[in-house]
C-alpha positions as CSV (number, residue, x, y, z in Angstrom):
1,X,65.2,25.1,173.6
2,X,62.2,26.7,172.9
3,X,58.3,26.1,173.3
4,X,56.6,24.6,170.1
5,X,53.4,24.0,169.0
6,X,52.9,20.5,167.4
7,X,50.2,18.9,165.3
8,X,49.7,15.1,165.9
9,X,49.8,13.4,162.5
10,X,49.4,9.4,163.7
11,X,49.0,7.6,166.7
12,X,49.7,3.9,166.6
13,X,50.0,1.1,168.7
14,X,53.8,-1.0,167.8
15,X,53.8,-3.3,170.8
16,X,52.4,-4.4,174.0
17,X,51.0,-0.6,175.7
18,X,53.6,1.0,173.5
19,X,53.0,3.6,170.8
20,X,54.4,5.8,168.2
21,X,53.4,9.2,167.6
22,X,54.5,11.7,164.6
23,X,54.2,14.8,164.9
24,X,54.1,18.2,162.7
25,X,56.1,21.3,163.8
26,X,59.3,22.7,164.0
27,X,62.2,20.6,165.0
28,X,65.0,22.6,164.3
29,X,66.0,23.0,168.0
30,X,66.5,19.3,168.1
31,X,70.2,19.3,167.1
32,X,71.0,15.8,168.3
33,X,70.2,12.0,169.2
34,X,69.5,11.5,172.8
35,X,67.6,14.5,173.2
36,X,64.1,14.9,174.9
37,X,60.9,16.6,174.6
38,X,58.8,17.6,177.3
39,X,54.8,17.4,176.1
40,X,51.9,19.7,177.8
41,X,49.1,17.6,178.6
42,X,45.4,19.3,179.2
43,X,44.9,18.4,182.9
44,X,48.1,17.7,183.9
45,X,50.6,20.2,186.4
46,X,53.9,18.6,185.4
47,X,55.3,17.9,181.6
48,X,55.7,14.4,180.2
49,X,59.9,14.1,178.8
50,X,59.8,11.9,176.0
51,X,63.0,11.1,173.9
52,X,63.1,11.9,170.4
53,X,62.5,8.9,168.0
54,X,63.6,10.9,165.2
55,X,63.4,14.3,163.9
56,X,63.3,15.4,159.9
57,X,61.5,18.1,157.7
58,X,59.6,19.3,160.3
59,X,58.2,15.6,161.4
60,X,59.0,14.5,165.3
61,X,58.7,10.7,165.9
62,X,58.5,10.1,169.8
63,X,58.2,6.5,171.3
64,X,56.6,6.1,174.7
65,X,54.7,3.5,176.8
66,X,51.3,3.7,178.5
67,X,51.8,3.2,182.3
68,X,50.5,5.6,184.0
69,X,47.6,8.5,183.3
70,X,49.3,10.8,181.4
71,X,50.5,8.9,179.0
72,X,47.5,6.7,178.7
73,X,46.2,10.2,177.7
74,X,48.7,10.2,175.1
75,X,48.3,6.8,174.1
76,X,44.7,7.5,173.5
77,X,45.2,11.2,171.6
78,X,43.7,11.5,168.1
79,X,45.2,13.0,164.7
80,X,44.8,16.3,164.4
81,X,45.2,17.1,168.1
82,X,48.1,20.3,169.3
83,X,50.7,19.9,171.9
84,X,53.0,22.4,173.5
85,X,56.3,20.9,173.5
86,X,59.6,22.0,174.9
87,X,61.7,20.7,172.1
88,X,65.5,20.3,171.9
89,X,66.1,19.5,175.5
90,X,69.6,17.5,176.7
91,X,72.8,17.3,175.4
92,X,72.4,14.3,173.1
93,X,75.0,11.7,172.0
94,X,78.8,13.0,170.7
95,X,79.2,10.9,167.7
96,X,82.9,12.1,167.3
97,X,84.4,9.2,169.4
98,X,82.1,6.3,167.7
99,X,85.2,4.6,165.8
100,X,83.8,2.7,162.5
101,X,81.9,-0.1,164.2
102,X,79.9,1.3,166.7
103,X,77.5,-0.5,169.3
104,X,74.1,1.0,170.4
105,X,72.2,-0.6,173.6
106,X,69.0,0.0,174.0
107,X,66.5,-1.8,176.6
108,X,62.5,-1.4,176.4
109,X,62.0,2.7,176.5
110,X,66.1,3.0,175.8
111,X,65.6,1.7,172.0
112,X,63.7,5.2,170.6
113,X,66.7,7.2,170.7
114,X,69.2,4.4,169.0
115,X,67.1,5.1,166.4
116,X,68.6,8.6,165.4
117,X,71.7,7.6,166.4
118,X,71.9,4.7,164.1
119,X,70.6,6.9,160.8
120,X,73.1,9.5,161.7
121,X,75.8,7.3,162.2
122,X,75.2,5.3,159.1
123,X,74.9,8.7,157.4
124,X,78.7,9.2,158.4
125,X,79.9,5.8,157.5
126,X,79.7,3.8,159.7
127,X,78.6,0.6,160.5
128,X,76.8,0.3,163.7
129,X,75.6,-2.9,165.8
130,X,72.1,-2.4,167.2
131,X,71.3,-4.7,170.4
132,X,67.4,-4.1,171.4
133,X,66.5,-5.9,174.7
134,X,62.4,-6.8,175.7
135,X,60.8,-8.6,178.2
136,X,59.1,-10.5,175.7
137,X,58.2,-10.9,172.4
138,X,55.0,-8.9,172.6
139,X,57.1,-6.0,173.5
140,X,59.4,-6.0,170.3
141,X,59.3,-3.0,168.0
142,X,61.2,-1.3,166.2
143,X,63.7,-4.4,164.8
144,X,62.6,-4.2,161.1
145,X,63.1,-0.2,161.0
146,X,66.6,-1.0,161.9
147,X,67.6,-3.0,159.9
148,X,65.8,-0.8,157.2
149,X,68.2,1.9,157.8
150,X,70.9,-0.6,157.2
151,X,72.4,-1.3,160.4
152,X,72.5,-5.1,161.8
153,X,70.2,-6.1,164.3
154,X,70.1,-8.4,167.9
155,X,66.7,-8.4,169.7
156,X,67.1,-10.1,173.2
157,X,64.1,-11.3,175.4
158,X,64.4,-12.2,178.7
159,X,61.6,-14.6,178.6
160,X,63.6,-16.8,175.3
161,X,60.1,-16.1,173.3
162,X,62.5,-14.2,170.7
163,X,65.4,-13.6,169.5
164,X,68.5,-14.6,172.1
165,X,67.4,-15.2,175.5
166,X,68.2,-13.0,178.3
167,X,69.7,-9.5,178.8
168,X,71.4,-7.1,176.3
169,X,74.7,-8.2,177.9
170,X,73.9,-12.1,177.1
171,X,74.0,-10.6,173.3
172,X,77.3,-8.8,173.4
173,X,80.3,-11.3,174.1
174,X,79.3,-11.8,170.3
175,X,80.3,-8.4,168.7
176,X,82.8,-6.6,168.2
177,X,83.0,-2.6,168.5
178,X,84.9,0.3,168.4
179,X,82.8,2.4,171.1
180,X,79.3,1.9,172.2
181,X,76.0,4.1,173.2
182,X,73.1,3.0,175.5
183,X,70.1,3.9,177.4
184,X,67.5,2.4,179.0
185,X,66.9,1.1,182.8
186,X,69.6,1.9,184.9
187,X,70.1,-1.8,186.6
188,X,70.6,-2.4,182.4
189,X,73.1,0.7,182.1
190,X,74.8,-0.5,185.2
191,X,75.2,-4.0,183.9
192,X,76.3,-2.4,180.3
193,X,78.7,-0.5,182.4
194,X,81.0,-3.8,184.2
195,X,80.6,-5.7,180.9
196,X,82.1,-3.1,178.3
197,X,86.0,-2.6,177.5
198,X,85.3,0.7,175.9
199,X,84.8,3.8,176.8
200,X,81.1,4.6,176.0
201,X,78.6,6.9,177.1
202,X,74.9,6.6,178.6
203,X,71.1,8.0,178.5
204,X,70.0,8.0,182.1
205,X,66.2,7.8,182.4
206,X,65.0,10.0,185.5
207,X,61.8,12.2,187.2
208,X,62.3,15.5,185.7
209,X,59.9,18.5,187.1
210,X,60.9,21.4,184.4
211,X,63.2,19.5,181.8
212,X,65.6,22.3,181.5
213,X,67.8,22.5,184.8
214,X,65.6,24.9,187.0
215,X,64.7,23.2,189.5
216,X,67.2,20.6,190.3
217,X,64.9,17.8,190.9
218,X,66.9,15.7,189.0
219,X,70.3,16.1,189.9
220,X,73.3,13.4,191.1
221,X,76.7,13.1,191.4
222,X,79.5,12.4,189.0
223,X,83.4,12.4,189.2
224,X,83.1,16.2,188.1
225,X,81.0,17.3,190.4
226,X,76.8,17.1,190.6
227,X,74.7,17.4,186.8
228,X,71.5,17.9,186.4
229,X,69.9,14.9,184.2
230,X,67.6,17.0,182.4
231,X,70.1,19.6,180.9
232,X,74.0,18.9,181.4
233,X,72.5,14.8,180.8
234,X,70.8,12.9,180.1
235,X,73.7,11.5,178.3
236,X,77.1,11.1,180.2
237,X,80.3,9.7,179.7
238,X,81.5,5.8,181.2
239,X,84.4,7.8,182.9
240,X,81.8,10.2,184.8
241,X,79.6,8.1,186.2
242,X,79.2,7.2,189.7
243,X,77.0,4.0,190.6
């Protein structure tokens, strides 16, 4: 973990108040999928935790949604701009127990960080199912960089206006996998949770003050005793968890 200083390179909008930044900087400390940033915005007291997108020769793609002032800041940030960034936060997904056919979960602000998964994954081999659940079709992104990196591809609406209608788990009973990984909402993560037979493991989403474990703002309890989301999380294992 370390603070870095990053150059915005674009700014665009993919779906309904959703948008994609890159950024220019050092991304070394970023080690993993699942892990989070934690962005200094001019005006603001606390830090916005974003999860990494993806993270290559020195280029960090972050994913986040416009709903609420700082990140409508964000949303409205032009190329060229610097941002202090915490970088390399979390534990990240363990990609040891993924098995050949692995399926990744992810629901509206959970789909960023299936994206490194996926490339890394397929880098190894494998041959992951992606499920990406919306609200409607307006809020769809992502699908065709996907299926670019080769993985095969389920979009779910709740509304039916694309894709299957419903929930994630509607799109499941369909697939067959050898492990899975999710993140997103937790009454989705909860749902995941009843409806797999595999062990798997989860990104909570949670209010984080410092994004590194000091100030416990974001702890709960597991099987093994309390974690912090923010730095022993966000990702945990199906046999941790406690609803």
């Amino acid at each position: 973990m370390k603070d870095v200083l990053f150059e915005l390179i674009s700014n665009r909008r993919i779906a309904k108040n959703t948008y994609e930044w890159v950024l220019g900087g050092d991304t070394s400390d970023i080690t993993a999928p699942g892990q989070f940033v934690n962005i200094k915005l001019g005006g603001f007291y606390l830090r916005r935790p974003i999860s990494v997108c993806d993270a290559e020769d020195g280029k960090l793609t972050i994913i986040f949604k416009a709903v609420g002032e700082g990140t409508e800041k964000m949303a409205a940030a032009k190329s060229g701009e610097h941002f202090l960034t915490l970088s390399g936060l979390g534990n990240g997904y363990n990609l040891d127990p993924s098995g050949q056919y692995p399926l990744l979960i992810g629901g509206g602000a959970g789909v960023p960080p299936m994206y490194l998964l996926a490339k890394k994954l397929i880098a190894e081999g494998k041959e992951p199912t992606v499920i990406l659940g919306f609200g409607s079709k307006d809020e769809v992104f992502y699908e065709e960089e996907f299926k670019a990196l080769g993985a095969r591809v389920l979009v779910t609406t709740v509304d039916g206006s694309y894709g299957i209608k419903g929930f994630v788990t509607d799109a499941m009973s369909a697939v067959e996998y050898t492990y899975f990984y999710t993140c997103g909402p937790e009454p989705m993560l909860k749902a995941i949770y009843n409806a797999t037979a595999t062990s798997g493991q989860f990104s909570f989403e949670e209010r984080m003050g410092c994004g590194f474990g000091a100030c416990m703002g974001c702890s709960c309890k597991t099987k093994y005793g309390n974690k912090r989301i923010c730095r022993d999380g966000p990702v945990l294992v199906k046999e941790e968890i406690i609803w």
